[in-house]
Legacy VTK file of the C-alpha trace (Angstrom):
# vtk DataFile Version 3.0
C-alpha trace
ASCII
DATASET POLYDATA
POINTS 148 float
61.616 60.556 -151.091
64.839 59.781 -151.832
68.076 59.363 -149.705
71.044 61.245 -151.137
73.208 59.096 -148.891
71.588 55.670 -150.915
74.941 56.009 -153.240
77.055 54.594 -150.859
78.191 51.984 -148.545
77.864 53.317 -144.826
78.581 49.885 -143.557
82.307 51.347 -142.378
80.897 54.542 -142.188
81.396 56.113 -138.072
78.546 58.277 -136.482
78.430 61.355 -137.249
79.888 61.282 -141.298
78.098 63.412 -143.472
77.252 64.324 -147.115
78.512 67.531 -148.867
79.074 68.903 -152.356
82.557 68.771 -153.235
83.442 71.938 -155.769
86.799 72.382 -158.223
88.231 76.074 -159.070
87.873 76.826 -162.785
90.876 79.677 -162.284
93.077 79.449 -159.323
93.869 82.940 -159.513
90.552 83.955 -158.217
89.111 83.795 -155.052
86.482 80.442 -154.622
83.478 79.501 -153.687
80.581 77.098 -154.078
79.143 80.255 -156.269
82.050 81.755 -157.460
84.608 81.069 -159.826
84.099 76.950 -159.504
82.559 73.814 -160.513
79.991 71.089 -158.490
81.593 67.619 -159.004
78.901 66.312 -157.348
77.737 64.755 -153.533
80.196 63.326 -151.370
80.130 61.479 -148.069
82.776 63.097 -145.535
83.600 60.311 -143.030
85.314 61.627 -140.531
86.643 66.172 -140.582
89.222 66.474 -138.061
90.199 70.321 -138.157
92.741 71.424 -135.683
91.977 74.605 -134.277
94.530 74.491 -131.570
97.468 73.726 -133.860
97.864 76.499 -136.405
100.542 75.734 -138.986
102.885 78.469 -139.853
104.620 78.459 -143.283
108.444 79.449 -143.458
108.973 77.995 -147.137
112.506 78.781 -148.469
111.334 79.712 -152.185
114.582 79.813 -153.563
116.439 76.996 -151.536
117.920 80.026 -149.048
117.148 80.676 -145.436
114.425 83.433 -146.215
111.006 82.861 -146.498
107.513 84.036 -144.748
105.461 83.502 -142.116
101.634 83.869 -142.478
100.627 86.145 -139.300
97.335 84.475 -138.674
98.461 80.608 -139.621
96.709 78.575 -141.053
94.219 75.858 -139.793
95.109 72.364 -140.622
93.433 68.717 -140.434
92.516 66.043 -142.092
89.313 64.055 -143.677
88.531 60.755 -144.947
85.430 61.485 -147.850
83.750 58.723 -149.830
83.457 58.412 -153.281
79.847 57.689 -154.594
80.327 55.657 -157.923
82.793 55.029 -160.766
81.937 57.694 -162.917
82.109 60.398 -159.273
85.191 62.630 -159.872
88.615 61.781 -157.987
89.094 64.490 -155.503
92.261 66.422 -155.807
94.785 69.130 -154.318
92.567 72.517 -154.680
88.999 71.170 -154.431
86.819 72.159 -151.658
83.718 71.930 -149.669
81.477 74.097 -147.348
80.195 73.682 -143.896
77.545 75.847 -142.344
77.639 74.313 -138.657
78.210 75.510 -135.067
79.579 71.805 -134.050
82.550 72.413 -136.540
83.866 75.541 -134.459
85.031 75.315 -130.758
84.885 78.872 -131.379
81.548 79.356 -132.513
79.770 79.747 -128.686
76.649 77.801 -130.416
76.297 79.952 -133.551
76.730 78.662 -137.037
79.626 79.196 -138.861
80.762 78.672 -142.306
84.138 77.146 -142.959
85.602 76.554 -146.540
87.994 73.126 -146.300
90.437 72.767 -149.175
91.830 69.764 -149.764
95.643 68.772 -150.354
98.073 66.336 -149.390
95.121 63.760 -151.514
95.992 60.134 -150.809
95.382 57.870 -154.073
92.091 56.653 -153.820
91.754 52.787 -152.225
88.651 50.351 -153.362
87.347 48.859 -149.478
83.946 46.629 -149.612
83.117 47.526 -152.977
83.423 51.681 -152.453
85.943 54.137 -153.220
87.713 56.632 -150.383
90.342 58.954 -150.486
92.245 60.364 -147.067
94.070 63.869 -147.470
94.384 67.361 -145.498
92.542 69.876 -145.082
93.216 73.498 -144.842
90.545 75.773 -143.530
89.135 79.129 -144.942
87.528 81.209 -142.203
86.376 83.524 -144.386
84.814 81.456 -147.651
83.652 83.175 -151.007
79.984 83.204 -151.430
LINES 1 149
148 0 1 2 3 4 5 6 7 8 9 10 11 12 13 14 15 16 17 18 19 20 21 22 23 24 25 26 27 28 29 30 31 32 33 34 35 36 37 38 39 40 41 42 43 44 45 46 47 48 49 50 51 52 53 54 55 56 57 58 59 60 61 62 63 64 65 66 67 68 69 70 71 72 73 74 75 76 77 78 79 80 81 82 83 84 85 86 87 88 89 90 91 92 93 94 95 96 97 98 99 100 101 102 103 104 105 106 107 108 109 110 111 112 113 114 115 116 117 118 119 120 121 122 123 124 125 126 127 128 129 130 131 132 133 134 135 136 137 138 139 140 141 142 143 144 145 146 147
């Protein structure tokens, strides 16, 4: 039986990384998910998922250079993640492009019970070459509530 983790190097790899599919929207206007309105670029190995739940970010953007803005009532879960990229021909990740975890040790909240969390990437780092892989580092911003 085959290994899907046997594309990569796990040399620098810590405990405890793990392999996901990574998706792209096809419309940004729609709502997302790994069976909705989106694309599988393939497996990816997710080194390290840091999500924040104890600092939620709240957005006062001033849209037209002025003092006003808004302020999202429920902020919005930030972090970060380091994911490995399987071969040369593997997509880039980029800004927008998301994966899915269905896992209680992902949510202090979660009392033992799986949860599903959608992680969007942004804030993508340009990839670096290390001991002949490929990695990327960005943010992530969690989805409490993913698409199907």
């Amino acid at each position: 039986m085959s290994n899907p983790n046997q594309a990569y190097v796990s040399s620098g790899v810590v405990i405890g990384g793990f392999s996901t599919t990574l998706y792209r929207p096809t419309d940004a206007t729609l709502p997302t998910g790994p069976a909705t309105n989106s694309t599988s670029l393939g497996t990816y190995l997710v080194e390290s998922l840091t999500p924040n739940y104890n600092g939620i970010l709240i957005n006062r953007p001033a849209v037209d250079g002025g003092d006003n803005g808004f302020v999202l009532i429920n902020g919005i879960i930030e972090g970060s993640a380091r994911i490995q990229i399987a071969t040369g021909t593997t997509p880039s990740p980029r800004n927008g492009d998301f994966f899915v975890v269905a896992d209680a040790s992902i949510d202090a909240v979660s009392n033992g019970a799986a949860v599903s969390r959608q992680f969007v990437l942004h804030s993508v780092q340009p990839e670096i070459s290390t001991n002949s892989y490929r990695v990327i580092s960005c943010s992530v911003r969690v989805d409490k509530n993913p698409q199907p």
